[in-house]
C-alpha positions in Angstrom: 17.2 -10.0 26.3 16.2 -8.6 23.1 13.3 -6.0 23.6 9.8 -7.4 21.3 8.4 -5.2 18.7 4.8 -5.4 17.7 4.4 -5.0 13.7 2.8 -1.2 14.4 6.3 -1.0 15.6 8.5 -2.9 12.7 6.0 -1.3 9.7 5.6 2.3 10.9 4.1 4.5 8.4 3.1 7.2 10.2 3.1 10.3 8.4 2.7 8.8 4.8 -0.4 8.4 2.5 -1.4 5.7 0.7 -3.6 5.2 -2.1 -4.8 1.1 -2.2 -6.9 0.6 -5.8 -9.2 -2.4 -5.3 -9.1 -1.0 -1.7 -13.0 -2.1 -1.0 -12.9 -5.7 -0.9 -10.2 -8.9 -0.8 -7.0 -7.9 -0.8 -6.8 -4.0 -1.3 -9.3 -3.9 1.9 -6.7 -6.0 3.8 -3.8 -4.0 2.9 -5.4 -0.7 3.3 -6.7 -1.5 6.5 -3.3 -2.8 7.3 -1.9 0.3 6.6 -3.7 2.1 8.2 -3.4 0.5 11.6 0.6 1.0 10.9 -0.1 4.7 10.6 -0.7 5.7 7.5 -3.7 7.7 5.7 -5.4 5.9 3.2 -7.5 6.8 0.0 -9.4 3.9 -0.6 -10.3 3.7 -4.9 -12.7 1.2 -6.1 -15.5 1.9 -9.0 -18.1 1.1 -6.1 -18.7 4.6 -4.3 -20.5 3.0 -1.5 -17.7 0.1 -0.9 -15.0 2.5 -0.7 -17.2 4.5 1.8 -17.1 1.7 3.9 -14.1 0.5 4.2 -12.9 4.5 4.9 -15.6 4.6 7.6 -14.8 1.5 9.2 -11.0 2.6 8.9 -12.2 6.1 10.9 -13.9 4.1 13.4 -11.0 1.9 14.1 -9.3 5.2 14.8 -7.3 5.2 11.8 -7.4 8.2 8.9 -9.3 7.5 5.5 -11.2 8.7 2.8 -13.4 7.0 0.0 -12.3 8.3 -3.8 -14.7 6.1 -6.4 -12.3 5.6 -9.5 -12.4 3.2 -12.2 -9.2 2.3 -13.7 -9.7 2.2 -17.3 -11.1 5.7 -17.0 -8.2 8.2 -17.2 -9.7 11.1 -16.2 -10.3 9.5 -12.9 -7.0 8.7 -12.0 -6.1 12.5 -12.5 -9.1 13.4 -10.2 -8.2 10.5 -7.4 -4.4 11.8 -7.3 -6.2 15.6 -7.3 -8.6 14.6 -4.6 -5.7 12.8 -2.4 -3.0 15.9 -2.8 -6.3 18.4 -2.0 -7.1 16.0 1.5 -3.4 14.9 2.8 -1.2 17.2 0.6 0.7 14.4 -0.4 1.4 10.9 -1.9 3.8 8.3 -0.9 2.9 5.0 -1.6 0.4 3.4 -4.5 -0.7 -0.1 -4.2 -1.9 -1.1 -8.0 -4.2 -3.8 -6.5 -8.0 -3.3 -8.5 -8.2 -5.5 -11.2 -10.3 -7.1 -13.8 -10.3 -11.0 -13.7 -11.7 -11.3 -17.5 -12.0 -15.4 -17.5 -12.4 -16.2 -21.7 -10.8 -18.9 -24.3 -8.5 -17.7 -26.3 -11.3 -17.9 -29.4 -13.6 -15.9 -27.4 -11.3 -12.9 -27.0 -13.1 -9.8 -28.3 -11.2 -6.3 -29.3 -13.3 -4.7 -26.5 -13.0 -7.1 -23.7 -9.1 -7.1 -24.9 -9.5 -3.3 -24.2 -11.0 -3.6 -20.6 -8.6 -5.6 -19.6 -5.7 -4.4 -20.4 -7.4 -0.7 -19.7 -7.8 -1.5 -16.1 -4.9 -4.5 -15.1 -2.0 -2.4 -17.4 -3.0 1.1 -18.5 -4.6 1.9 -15.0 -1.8 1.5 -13.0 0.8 2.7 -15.3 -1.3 6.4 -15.6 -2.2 6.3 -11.9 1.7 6.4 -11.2 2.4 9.0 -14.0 -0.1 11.0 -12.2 1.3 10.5 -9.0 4.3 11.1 -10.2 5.3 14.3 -9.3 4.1 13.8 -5.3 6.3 10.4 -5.3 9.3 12.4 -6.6 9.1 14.8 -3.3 8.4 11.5 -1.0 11.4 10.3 0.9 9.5 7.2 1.0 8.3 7.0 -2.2 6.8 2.8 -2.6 4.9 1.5 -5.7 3.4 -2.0 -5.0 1.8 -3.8 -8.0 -0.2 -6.4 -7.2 -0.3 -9.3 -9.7 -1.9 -12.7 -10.2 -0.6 -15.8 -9.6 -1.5 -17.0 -12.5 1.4 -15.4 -14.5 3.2 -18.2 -13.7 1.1 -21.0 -14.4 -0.9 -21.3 -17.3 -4.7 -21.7 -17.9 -7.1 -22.0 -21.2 -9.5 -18.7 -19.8 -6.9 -16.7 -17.9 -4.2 -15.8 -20.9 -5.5 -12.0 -21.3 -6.0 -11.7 -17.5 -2.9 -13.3 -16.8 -1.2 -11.3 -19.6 -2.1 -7.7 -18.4 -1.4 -8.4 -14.8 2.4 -9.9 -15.6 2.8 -6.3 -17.6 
């Protein structure tokens, strides 16, 4: 008889760091507390300072290894500083979950040139500089995962969700 695995056991990441965008609520919590449970550090990034705190407390007190890095995706010089501050605390990067997003709900004739800008600054720009960033720590990982998170409604359509929709699909 064929021996049973738990899922610690199948989705080992020991030994690897993560960093989970959107990581203090929903679904980044989820997965970064996921992750951690299968072993892996985790840098918890969400504009909310004491969300992220949280969720990297309650990760600690579960036994698992966290830390709380406020960022804001459609500000670059805080993509820089979260890779900085996660390379200073682990020494390393190996997997990025692009999961924070910003779920702009307007019609089409509503649109303006800076919520156009938010949008795609966070859901497209964000994620794209947050891997450049990374870049060079991903290179040296033999396990190197980027995970973008998108909507499902870049498959459907809907009269308020084109820009949202839009930036998420890339």
């Amino acid at each position: 008889m064929a021996a049973t695995k738990t899922p610690n056991e199948l989705f080992d990441l020991g030994g690897r760091v993560a960093i989970v965008t959107g990581g203090s609520r929903g679904i980044g919590e989820a997965i970064a507390r996921g992750f951690a449970a299968a072993g892996a550090k985790v840098v918890i990034a969400s504009r909310k300072p004491d969300a992220c705190e949280a969720v990297a407390q309650s990760i600690k007190a579960a036994g698992g290894e966290a830390i709380a890095v406020p960022t804001h995706l459609g500000e670059l010089d805080g993509l820089e500083n979260l890779v900085n501050q996660t390379v200073e605390h682990f020494g390393q990067i190996d997997i990025i979950v692009n999961n924070a997003a910003n779920p702009l709900a307007l019609p089409v004739g509503q649109i303006t040139a800076d919520a156009f800008d938010k949008s795609m600054h966070v859901n497209l720009r964000g994620p794209l500089f947050l891997v450049q960033n990374a870049l060079p720590w991903l290179e040296k990982s033999s396990h190197a995962s980027v995970i973008n998170i998108i909507s499902a409604g870049v498959y459907t359509n809907g009269a308020y969700v084109a820009l949202y929709t839009a930036a998420k699909a890339g």
